[in-house]
N, C-alpha and C positions, 0 to 999 in steps of 0.2 A: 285488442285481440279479436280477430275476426275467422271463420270459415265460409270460403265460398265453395259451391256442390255447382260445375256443370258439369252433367256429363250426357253427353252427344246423344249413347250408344252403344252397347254390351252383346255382344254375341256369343255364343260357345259351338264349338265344331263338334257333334256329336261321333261315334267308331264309325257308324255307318256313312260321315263324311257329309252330313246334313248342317244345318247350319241354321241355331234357334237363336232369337233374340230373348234377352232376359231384362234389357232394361233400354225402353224408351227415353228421351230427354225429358231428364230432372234437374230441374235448377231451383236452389234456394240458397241461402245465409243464415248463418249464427252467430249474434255478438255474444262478448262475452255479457255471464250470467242469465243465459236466456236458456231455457229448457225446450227442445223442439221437438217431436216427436212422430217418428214415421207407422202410423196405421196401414194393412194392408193385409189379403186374404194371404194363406197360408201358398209356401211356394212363389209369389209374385215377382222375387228380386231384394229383399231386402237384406238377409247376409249377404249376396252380392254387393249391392250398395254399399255397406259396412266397409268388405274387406277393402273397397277401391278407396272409403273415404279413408282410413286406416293406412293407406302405402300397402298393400298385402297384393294387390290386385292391382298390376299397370297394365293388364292388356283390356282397355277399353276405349272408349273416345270422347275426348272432350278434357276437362282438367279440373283438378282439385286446388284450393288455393287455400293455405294455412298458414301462418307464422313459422318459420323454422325448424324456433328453437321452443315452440309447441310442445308441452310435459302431454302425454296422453294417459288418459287412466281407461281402462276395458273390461267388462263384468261380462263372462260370456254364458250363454243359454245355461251350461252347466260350470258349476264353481273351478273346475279343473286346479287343484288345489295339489301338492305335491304328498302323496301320503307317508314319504317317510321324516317330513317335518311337523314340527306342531302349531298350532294355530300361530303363534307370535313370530317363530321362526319362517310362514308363508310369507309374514305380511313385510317383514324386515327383508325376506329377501328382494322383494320389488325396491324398498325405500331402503336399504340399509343405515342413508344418513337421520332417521327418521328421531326425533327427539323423544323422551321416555314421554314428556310431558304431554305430546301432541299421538302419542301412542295412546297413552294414559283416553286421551279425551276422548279421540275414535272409538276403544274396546266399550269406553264406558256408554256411549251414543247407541252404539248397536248391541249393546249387553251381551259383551264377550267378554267382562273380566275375568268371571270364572271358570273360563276355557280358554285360556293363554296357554295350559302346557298341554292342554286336548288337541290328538292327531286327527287328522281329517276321516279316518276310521270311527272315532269315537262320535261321531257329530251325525245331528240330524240336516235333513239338507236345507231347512230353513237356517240354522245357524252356520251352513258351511258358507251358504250364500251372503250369512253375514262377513264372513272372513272373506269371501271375495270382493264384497264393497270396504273393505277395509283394505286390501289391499292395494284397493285402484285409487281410494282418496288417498290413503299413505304417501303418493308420490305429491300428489297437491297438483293435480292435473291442471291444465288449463284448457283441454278438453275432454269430456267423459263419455265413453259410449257403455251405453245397458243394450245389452241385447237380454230382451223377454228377462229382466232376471228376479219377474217374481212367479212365474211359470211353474205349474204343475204344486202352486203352495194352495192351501185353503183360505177361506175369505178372510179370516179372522187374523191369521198370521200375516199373508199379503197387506192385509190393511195397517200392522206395525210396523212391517218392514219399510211401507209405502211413504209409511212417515218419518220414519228415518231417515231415508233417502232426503224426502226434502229438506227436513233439517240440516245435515250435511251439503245442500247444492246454496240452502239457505246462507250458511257459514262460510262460502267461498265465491266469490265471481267465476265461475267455470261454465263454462261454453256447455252443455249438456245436449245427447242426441239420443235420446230413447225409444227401441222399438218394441211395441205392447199390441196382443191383439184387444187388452183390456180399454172401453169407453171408460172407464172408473178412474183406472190409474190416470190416462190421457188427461183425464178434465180435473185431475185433481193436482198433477206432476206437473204439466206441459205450460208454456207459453203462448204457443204456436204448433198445430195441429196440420201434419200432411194427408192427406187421405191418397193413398194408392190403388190404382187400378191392377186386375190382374195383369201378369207376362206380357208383353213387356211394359215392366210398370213403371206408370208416368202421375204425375201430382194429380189426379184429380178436383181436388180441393184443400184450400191453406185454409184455415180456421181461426185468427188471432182469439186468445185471451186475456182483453185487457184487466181483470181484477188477479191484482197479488194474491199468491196460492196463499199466504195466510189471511185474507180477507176473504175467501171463497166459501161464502155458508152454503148449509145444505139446499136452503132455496135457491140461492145462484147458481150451485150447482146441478138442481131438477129444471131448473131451467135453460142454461145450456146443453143436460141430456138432450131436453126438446127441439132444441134447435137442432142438433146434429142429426135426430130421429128425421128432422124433417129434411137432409140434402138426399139428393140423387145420388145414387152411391155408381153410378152406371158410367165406363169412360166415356168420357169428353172425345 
């Protein structure tokens, strides 16, 4: 299972008939099990990026290459969760074939058991977010995209969920594309590190990380801070 990302070039035609570029040529891969992770200022192209890798968005240039019959799972900025079901009933609606047992494992990973019959009303949005990562591994993706989705949490809770998440990417070979404006989550999630430039944004920097995220102690990772601290952030 592989994803390949070229794309050309992205333009949008403004009312006034103008004509902005939003995204320069980006090219990179994802095998499966590899977690890649798009960095970039706010605004630069990056839901755009998303929605084209996604099929949501064909009017651009250049081409996306995936498998098929590619299972996708999507955790977007906000949980977008349906409020007139309850937590188990969001998640079965994605997976309905989903087995009790492998439901069972998920609520229990993201500590939702005892809000299976909680409406998305009754929830904080740290826990709604849990149900929306519950619902994107439900289907057993074979590629998963996060957009931002520990956003606007505090350090303390971000840093559970964080681990969560990898536990679950741990537990599956799935392709993984997450975009964080966090260096924490990056160096602690990621594989492989894109750095983008602003509009229209193009790679400035690939960052491999060769140490398995469960071998990455706090020294290795004050020391990759450093290295990052040290690139040129400035486009190519």
């Amino acid at each position: 299972m592989r994803l390949e990302v070229d794309i050309t070039g992205k333009t949008f035609n403004s009312a006034a008939g103008g004509t902005h570029e939003v995204l320069a040529p980006v090219k990179f891969a994802l095998q499966s099990g590899e977690v890649g992770v798009l960095i970039g200022p706010s605004g630069c192209g990056k839901s755009t990026m998303l929605r084209i890798i996604l099929g949501l968005d064909r009017d651009f240039q250049g081409q996306i290459a995936r498998p098929p019959e590619a299972r996708i799972g999507m955790v977007f900025q906000e949980p977008r969760l349906l409020p007139w079901r309850s937590v188990e009933q969001n998640v079965r609606l994605a997976a309905p074939d989903i087995a009790d047992a492998k439901l069972a494992e998920l609520f229990r990973i993201l500590e939702l058991d005892a809000h299976r019959s909680h409406f998305p009303g009754e929830l904080s949005l740290g826990l709604a977010r849990r149900v929306a990562l519950a619902r994107a591994f439900a289907v057993e993706p074979d590629l998963l995209v996060l957009d931002e989705p520990l956003a606007s949490l505090d350090d303390a809770l971000a840093g559970r969920l964080r681990d969560e998440i990898a536990t679950l990417v741990a537990n599956r070979p799935v392709m993984t594309l997450l975009v964080t404006h966090s260096i924490d989550d990056a160096i602690r999630l990621g594989d492989r590190l894109f750095f983008l430039s602003p509009r229209p944004a193009h790679i400035i920097h690939e960052v491999p990380i060769a140490i398995p995220r469960a071998k990455r102690s706090e020294t290795e990772l004050v020391r990759i801070r450093a290295q990052l601290a040290a690139l040129p952030l400035e486009s190519k």
